[in-house]
PQR file with spaces between the fields and no chain letter, atoms N, CA, C, O and H, PARSE charges and radii, in Angstrom:
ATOM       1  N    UNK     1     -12.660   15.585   18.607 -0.4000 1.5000
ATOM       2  CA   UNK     1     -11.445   14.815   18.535 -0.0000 2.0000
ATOM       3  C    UNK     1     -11.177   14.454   17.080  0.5500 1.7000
ATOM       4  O    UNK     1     -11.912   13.734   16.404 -0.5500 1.4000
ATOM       5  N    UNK     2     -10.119   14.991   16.693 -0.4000 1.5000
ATOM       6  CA   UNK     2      -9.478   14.287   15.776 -0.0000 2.0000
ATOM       7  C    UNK     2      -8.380   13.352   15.250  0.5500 1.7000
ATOM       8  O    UNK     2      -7.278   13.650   15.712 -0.5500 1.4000
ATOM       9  H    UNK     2      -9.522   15.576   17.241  0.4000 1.0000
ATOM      10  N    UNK     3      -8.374   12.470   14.544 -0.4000 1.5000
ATOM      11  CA   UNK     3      -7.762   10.562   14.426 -0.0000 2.0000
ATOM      12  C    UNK     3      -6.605   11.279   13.487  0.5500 1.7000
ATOM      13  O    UNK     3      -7.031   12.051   12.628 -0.5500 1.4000
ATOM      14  H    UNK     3      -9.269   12.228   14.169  0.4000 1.0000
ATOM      15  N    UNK     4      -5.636   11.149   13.551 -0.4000 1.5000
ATOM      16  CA   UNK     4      -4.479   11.192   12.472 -0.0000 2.0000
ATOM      17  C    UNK     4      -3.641    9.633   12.312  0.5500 1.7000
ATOM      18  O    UNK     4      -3.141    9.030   13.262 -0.5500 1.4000
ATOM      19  H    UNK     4      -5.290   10.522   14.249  0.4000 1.0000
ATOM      20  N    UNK     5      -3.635    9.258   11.153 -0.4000 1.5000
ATOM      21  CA   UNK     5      -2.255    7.876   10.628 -0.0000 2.0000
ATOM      22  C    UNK     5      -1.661    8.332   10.173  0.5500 1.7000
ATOM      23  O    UNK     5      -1.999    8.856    9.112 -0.5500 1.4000
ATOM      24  H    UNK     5      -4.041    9.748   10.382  0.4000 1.0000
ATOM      25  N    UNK     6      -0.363    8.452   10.658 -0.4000 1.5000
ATOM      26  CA   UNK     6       0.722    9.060    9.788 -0.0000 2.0000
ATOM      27  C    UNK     6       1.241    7.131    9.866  0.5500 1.7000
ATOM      28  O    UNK     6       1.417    6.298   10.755 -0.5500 1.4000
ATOM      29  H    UNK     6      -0.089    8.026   11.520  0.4000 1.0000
ATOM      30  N    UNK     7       1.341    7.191    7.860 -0.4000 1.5000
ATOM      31  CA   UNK     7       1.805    5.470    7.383 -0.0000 2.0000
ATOM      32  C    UNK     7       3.135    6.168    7.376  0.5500 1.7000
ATOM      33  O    UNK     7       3.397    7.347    7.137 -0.5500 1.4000
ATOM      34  H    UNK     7       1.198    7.867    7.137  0.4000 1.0000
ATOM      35  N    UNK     8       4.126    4.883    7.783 -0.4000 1.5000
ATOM      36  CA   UNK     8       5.655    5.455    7.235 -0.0000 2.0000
ATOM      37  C    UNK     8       6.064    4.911    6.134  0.5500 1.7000
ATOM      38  O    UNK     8       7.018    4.222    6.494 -0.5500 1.4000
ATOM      39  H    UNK     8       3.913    3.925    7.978  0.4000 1.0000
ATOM      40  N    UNK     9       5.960    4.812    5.216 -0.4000 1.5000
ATOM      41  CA   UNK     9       6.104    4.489    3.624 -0.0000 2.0000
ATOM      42  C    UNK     9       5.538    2.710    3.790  0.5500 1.7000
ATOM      43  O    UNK     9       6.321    1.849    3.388 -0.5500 1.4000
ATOM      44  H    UNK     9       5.184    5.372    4.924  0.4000 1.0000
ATOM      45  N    UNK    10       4.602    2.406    4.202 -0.4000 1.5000
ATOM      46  CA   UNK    10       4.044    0.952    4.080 -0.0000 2.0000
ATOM      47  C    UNK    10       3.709    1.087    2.359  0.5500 1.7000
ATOM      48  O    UNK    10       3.250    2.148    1.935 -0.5500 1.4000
ATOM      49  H    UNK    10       3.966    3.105    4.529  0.4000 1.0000
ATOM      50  N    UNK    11       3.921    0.170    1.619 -0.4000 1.5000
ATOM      51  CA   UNK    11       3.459   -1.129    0.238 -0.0000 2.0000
ATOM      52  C    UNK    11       2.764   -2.316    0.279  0.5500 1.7000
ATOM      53  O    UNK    11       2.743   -3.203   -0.575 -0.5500 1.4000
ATOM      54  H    UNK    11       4.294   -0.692    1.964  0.4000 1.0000
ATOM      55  N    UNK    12       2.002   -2.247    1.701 -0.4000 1.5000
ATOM      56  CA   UNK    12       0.432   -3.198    1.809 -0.0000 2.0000
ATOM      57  C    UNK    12      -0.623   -2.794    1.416  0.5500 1.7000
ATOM      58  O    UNK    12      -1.616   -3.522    1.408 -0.5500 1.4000
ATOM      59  H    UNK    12       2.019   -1.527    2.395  0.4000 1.0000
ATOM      60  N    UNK    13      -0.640   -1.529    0.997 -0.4000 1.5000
ATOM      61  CA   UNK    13      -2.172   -1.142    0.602 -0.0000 2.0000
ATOM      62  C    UNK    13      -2.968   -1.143    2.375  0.5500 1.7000
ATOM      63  O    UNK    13      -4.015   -1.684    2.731 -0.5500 1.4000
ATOM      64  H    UNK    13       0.167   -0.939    1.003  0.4000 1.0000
ATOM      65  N    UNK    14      -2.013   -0.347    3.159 -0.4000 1.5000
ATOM      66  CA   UNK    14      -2.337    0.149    4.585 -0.0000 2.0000
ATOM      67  C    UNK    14      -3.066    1.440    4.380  0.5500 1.7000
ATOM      68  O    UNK    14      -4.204    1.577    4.828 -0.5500 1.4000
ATOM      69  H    UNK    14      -1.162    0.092    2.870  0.4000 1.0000
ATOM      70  N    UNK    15      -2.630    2.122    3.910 -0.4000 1.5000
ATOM      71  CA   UNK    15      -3.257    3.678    3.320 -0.0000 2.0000
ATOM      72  C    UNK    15      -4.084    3.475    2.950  0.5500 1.7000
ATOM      73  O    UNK    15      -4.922    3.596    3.843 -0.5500 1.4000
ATOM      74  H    UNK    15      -1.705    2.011    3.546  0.4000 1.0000
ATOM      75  N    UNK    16      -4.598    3.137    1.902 -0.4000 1.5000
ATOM      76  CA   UNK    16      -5.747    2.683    1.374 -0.0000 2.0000
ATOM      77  C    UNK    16      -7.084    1.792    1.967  0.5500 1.7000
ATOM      78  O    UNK    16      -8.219    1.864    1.496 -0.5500 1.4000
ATOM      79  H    UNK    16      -3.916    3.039    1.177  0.4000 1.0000
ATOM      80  N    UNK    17      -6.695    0.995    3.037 -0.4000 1.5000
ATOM      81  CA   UNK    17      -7.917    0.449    3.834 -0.0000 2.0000
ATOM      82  C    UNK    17      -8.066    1.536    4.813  0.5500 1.7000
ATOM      83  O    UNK    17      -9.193    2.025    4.894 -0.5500 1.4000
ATOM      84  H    UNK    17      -5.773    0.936    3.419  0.4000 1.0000
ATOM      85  N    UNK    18      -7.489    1.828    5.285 -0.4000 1.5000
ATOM      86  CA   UNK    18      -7.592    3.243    6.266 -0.0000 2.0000
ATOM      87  C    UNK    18      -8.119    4.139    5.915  0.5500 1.7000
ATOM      88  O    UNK    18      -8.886    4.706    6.693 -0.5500 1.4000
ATOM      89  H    UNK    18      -6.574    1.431    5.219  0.4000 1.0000
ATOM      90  N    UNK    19      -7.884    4.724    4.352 -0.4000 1.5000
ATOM      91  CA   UNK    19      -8.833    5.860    3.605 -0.0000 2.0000
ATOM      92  C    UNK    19     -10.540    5.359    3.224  0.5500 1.7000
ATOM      93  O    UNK    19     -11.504    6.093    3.008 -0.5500 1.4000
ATOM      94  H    UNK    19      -7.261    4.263    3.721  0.4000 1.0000
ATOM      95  N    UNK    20     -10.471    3.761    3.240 -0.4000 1.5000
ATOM      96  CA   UNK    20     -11.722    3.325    2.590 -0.0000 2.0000
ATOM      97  C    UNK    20     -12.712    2.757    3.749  0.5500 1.7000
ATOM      98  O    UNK    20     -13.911    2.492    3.651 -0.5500 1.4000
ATOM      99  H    UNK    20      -9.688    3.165    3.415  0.4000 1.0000
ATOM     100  N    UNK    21     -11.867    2.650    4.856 -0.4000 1.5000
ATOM     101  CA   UNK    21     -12.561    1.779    6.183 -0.0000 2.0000
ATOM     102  C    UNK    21     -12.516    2.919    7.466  0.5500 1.7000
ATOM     103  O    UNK    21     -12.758    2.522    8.606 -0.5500 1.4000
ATOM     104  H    UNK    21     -10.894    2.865    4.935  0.4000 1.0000
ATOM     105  N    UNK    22     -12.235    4.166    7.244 -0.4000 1.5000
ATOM     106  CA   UNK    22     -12.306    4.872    8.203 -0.0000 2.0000
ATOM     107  C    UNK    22     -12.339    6.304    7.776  0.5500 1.7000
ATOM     108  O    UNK    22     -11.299    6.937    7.959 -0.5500 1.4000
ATOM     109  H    UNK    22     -12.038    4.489    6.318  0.4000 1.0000
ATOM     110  N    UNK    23     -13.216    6.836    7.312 -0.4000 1.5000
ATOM     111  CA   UNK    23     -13.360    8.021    6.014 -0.0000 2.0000
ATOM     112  C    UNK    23     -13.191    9.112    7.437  0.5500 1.7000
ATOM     113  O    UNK    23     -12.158    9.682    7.086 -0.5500 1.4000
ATOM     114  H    UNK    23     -14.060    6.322    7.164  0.4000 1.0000
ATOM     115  N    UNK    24     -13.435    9.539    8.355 -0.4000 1.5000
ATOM     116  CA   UNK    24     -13.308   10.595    9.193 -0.0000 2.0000
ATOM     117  C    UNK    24     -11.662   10.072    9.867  0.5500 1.7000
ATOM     118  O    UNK    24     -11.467   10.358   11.048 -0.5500 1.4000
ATOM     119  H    UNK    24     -14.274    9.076    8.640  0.4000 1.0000
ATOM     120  N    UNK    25     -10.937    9.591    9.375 -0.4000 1.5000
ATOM     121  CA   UNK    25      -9.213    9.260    9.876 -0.0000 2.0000
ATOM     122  C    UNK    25      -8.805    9.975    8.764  0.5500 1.7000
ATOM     123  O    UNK    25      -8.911    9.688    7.571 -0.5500 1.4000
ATOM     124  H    UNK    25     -11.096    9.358    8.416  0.4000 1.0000
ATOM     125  N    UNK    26      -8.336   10.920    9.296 -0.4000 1.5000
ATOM     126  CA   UNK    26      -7.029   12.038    8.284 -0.0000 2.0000
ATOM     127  C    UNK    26      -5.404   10.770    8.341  0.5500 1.7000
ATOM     128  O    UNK    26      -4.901   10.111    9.251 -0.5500 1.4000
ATOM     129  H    UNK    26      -8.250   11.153   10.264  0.4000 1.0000
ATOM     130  N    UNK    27      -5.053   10.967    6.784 -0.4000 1.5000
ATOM     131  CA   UNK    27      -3.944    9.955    6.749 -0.0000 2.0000
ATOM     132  C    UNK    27      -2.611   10.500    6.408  0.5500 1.7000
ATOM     133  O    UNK    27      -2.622   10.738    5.200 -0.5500 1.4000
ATOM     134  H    UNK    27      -5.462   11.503    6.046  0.4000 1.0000
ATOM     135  N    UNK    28      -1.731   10.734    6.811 -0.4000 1.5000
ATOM     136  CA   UNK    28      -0.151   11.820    6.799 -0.0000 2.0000
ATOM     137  C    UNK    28       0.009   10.042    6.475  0.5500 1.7000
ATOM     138  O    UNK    28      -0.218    9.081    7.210 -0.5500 1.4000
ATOM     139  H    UNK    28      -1.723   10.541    7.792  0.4000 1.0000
ATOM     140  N    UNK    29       0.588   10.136    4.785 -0.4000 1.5000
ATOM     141  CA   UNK    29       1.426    8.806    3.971 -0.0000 2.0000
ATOM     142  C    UNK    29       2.950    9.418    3.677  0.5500 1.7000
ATOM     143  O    UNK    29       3.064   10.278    2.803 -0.5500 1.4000
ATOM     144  H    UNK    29       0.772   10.917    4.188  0.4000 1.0000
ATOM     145  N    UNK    30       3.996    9.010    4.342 -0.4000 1.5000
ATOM     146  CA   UNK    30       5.258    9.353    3.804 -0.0000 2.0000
ATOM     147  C    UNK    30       5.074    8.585    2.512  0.5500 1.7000
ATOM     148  O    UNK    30       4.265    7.691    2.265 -0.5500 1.4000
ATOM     149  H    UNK    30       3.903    8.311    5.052  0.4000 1.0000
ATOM     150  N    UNK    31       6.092    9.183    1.669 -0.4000 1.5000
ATOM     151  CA   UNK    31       6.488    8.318    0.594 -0.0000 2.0000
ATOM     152  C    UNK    31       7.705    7.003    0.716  0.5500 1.7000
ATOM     153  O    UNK    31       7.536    6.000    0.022 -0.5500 1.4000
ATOM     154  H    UNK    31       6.750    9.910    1.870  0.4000 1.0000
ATOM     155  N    UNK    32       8.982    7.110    1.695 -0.4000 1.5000
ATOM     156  CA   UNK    32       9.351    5.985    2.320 -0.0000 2.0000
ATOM     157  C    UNK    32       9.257    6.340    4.026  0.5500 1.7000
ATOM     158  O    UNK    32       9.030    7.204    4.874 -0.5500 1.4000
ATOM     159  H    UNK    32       9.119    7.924    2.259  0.4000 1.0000
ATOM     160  N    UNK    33       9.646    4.858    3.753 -0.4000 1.5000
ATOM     161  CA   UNK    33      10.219    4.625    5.689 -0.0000 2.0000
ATOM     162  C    UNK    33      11.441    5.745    6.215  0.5500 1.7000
ATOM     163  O    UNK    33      12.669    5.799    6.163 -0.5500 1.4000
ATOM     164  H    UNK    33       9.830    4.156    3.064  0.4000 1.0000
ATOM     165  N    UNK    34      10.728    6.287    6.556 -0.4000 1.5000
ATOM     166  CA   UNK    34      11.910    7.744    7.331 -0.0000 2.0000
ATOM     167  C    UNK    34      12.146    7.111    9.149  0.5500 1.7000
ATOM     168  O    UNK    34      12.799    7.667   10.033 -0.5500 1.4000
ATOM     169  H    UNK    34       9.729    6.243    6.598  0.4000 1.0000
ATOM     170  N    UNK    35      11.756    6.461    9.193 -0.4000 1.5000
ATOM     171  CA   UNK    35      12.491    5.804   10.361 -0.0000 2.0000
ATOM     172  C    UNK    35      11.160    6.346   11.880  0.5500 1.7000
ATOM     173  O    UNK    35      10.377    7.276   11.690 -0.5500 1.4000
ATOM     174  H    UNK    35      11.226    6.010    8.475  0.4000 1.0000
ATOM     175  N    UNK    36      11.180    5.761   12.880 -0.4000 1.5000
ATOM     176  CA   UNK    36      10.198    5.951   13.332 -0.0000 2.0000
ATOM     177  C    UNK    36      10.071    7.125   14.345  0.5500 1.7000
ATOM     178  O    UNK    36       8.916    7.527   14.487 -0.5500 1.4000
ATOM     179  H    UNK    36      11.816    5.005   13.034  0.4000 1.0000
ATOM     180  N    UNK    37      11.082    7.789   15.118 -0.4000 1.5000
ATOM     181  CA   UNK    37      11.424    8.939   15.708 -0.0000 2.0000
ATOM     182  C    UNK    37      10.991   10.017   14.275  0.5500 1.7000
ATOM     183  O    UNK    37      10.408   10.991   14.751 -0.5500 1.4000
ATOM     184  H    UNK    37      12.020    7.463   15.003  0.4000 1.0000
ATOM     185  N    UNK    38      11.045   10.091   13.408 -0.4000 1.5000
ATOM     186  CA   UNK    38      10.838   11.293   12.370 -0.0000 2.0000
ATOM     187  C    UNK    38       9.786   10.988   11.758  0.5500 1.7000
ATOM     188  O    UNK    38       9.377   11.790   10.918 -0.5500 1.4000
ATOM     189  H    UNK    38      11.519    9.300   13.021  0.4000 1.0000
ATOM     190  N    UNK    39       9.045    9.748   11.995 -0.4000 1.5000
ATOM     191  CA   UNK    39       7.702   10.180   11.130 -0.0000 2.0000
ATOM     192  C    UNK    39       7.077   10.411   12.421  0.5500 1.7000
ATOM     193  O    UNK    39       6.250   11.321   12.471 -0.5500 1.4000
ATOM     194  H    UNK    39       9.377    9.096   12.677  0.4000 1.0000
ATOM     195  N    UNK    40       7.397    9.559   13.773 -0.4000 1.5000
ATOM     196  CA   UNK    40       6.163   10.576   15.058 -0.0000 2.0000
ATOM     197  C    UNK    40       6.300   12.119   14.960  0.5500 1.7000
ATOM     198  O    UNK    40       5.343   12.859   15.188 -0.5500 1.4000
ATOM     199  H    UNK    40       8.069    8.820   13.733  0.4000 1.0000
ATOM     200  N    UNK    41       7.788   12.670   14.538 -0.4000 1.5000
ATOM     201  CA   UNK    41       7.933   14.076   14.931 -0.0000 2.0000
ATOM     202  C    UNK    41       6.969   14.787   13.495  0.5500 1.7000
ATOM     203  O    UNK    41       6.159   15.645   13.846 -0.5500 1.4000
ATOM     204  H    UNK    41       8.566   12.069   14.352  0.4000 1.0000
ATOM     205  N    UNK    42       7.002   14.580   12.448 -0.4000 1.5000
ATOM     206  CA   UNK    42       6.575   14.554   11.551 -0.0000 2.0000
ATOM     207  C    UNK    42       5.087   14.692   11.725  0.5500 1.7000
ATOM     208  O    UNK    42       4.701   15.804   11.365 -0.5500 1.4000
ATOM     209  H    UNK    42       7.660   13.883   12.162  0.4000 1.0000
ATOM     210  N    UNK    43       4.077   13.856   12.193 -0.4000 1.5000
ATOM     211  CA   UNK    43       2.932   13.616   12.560 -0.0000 2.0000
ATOM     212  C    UNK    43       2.440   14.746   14.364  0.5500 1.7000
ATOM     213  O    UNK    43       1.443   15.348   14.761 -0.5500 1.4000
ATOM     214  H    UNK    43       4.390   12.952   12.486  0.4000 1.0000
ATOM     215  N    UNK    44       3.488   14.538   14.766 -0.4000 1.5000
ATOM     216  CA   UNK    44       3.036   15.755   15.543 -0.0000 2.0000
ATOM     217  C    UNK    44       3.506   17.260   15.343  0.5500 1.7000
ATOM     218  O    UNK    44       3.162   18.254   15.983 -0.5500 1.4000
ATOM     219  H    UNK    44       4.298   14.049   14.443  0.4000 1.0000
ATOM     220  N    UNK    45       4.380   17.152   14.285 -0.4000 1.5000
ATOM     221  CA   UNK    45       4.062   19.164   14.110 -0.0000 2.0000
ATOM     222  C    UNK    45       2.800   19.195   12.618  0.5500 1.7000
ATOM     223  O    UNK    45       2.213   20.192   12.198 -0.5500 1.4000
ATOM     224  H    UNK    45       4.659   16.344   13.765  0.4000 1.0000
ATOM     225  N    UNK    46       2.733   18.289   12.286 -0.4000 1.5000
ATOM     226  CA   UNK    46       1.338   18.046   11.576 -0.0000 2.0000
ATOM     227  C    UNK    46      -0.003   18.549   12.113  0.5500 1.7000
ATOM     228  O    UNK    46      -0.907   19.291   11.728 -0.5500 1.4000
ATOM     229  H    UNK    46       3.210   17.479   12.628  0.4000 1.0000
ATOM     230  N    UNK    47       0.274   17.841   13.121 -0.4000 1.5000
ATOM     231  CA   UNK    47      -1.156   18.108   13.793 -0.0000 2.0000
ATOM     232  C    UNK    47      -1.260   19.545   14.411  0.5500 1.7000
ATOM     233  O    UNK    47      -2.152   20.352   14.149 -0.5500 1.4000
ATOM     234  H    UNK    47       1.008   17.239   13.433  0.4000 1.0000
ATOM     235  N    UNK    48      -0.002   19.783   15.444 -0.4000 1.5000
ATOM     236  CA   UNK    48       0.012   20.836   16.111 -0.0000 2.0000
ATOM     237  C    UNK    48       0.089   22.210   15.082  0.5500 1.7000
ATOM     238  O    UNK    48       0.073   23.336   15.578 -0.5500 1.4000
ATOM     239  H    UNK    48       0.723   19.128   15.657  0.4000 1.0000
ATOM     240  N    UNK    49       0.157   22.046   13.913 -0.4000 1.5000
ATOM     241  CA   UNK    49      -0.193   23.141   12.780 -0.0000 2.0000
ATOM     242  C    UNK    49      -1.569   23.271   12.494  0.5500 1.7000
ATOM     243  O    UNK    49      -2.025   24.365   12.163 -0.5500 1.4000
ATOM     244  H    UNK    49       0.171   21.131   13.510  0.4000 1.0000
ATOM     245  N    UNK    50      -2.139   22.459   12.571 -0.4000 1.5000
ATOM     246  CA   UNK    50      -3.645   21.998   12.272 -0.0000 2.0000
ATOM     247  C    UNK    50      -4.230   22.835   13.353  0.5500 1.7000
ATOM     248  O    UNK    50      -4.984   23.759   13.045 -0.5500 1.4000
ATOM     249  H    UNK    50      -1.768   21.571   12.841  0.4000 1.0000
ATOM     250  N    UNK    51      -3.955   22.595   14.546 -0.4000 1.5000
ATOM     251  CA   UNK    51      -4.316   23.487   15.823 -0.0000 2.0000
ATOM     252  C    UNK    51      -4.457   22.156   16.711  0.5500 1.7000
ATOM     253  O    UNK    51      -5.605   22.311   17.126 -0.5500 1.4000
ATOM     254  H    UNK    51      -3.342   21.845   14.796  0.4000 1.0000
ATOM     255  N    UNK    52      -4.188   21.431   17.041 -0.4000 1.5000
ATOM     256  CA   UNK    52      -3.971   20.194   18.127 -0.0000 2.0000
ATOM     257  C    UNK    52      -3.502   21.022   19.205  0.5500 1.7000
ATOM     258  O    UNK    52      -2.650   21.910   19.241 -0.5500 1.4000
ATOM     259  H    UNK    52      -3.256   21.305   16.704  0.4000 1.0000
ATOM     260  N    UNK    53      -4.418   20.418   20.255 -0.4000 1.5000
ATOM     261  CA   UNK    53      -3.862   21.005   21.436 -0.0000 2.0000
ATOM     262  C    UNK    53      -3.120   20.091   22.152  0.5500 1.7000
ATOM     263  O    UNK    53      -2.219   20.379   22.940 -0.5500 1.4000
ATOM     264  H    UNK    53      -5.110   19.697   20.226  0.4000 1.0000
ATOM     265  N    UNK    54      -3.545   18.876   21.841 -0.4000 1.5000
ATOM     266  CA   UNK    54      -3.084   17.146   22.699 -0.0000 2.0000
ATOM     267  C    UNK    54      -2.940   16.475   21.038  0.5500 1.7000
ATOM     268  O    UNK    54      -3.487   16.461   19.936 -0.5500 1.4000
ATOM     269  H    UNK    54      -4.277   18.642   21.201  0.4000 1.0000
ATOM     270  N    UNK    55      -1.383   15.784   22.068 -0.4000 1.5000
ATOM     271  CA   UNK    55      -0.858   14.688   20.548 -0.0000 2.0000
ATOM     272  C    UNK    55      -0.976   13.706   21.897  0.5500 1.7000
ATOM     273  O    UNK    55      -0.802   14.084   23.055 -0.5500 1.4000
ATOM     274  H    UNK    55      -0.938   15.796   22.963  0.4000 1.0000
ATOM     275  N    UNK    56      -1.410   11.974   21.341 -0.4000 1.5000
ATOM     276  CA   UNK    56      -1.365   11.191   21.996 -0.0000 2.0000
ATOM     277  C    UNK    56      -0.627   10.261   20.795  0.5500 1.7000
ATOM     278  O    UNK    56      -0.854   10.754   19.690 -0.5500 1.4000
ATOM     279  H    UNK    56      -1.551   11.667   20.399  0.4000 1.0000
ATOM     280  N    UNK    57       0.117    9.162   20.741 -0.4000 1.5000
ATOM     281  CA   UNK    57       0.906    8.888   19.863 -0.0000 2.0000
ATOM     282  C    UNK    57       0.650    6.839   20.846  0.5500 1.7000
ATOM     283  O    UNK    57       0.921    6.382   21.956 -0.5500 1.4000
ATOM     284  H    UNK    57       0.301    8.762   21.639  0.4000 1.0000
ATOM     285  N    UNK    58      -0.026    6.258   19.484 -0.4000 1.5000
ATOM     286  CA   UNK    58      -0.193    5.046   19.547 -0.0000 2.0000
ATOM     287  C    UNK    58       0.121    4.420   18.463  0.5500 1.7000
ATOM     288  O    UNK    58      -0.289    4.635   17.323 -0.5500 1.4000
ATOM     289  H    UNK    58      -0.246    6.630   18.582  0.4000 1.0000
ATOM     290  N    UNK    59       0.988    3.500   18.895 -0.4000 1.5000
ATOM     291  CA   UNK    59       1.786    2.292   17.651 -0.0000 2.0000
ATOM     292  C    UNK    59       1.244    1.267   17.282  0.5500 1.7000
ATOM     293  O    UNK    59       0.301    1.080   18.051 -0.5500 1.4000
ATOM     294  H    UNK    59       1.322    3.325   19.821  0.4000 1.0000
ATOM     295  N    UNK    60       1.295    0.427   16.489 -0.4000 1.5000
ATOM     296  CA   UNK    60       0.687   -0.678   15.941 -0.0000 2.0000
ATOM     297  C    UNK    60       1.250   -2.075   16.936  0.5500 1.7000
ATOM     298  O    UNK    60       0.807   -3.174   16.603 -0.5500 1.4000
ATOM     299  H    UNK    60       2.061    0.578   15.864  0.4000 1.0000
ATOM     300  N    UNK    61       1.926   -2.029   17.777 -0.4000 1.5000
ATOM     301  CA   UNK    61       1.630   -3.278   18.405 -0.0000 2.0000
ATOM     302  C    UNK    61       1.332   -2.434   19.837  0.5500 1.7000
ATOM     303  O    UNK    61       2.278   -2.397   20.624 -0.5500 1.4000
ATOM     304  H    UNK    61       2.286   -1.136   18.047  0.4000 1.0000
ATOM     305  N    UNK    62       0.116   -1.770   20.218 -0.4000 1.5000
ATOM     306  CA   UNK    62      -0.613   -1.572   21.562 -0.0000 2.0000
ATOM     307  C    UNK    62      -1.823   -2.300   21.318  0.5500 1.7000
ATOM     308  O    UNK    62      -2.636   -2.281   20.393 -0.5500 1.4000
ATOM     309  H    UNK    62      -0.653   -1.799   19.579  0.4000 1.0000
ATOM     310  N    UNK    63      -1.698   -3.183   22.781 -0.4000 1.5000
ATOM     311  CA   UNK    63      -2.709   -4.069   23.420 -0.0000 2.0000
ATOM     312  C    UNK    63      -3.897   -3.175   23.469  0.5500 1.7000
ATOM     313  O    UNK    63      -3.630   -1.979   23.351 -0.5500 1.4000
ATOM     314  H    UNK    63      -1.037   -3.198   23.531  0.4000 1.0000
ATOM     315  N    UNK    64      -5.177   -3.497   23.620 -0.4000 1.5000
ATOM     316  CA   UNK    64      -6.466   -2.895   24.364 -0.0000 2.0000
ATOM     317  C    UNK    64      -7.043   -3.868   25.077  0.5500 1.7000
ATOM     318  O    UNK    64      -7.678   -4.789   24.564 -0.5500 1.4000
ATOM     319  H    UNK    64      -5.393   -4.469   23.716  0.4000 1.0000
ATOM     320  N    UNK    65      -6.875   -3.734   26.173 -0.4000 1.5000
ATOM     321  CA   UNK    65      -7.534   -4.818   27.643 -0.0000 2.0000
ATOM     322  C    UNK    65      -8.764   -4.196   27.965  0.5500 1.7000
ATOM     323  O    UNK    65      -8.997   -2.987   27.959 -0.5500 1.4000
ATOM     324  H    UNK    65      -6.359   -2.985   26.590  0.4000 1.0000
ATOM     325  N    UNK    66      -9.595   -5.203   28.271 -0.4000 1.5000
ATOM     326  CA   UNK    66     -11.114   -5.117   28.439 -0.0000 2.0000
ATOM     327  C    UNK    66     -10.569   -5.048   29.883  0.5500 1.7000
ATOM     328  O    UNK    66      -9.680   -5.764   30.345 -0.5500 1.4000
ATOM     329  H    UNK    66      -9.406   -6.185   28.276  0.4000 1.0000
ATOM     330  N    UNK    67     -11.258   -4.054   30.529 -0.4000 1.5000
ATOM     331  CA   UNK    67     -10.890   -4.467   32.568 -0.0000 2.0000
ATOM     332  C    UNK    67     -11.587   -4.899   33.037  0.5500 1.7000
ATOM     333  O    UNK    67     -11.546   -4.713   34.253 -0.5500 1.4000
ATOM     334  H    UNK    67     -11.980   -3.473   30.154  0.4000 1.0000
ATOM     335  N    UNK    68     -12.741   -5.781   32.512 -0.4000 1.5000
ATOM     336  CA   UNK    68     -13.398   -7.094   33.280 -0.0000 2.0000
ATOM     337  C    UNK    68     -13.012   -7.844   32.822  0.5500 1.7000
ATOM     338  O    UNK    68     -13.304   -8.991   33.161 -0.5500 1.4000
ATOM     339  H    UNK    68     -12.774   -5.932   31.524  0.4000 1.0000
């Protein structure tokens, strides 16, 4: 399995904890905010060039519930 972040032009120094706190996460950095329909499409013919067989596409405000 492989982790892809595609940042959409973030100026938090998001890229950068991601490159330094997760060294096996490949990081697709636009240079700006291209809006969020075109950086997912963006990030999945990325991958699917790479040879991805499965794109699963998770945003920054998804919950993770413990089910106990």
């Amino acid at each position: 399995m492989r982790v892809l972040v595609v940042d959409n032009g973030s100026v938090d120094g998001s890229v950068e904890m991601v490159k330094n706190e997760f060294q096996d996460v490949e990081v697709l950095a636009l240079r700006r905010n291209l809006g969020y329909a075109i950086a997912n499409n963006l990030g999945i013919l990325y991958s699917l060039r790479r040879g991805a067989k499965y794109v699963v596409l998770l945003n920054n405000d998804i919950e993770v519930l413990d089910p106990l």
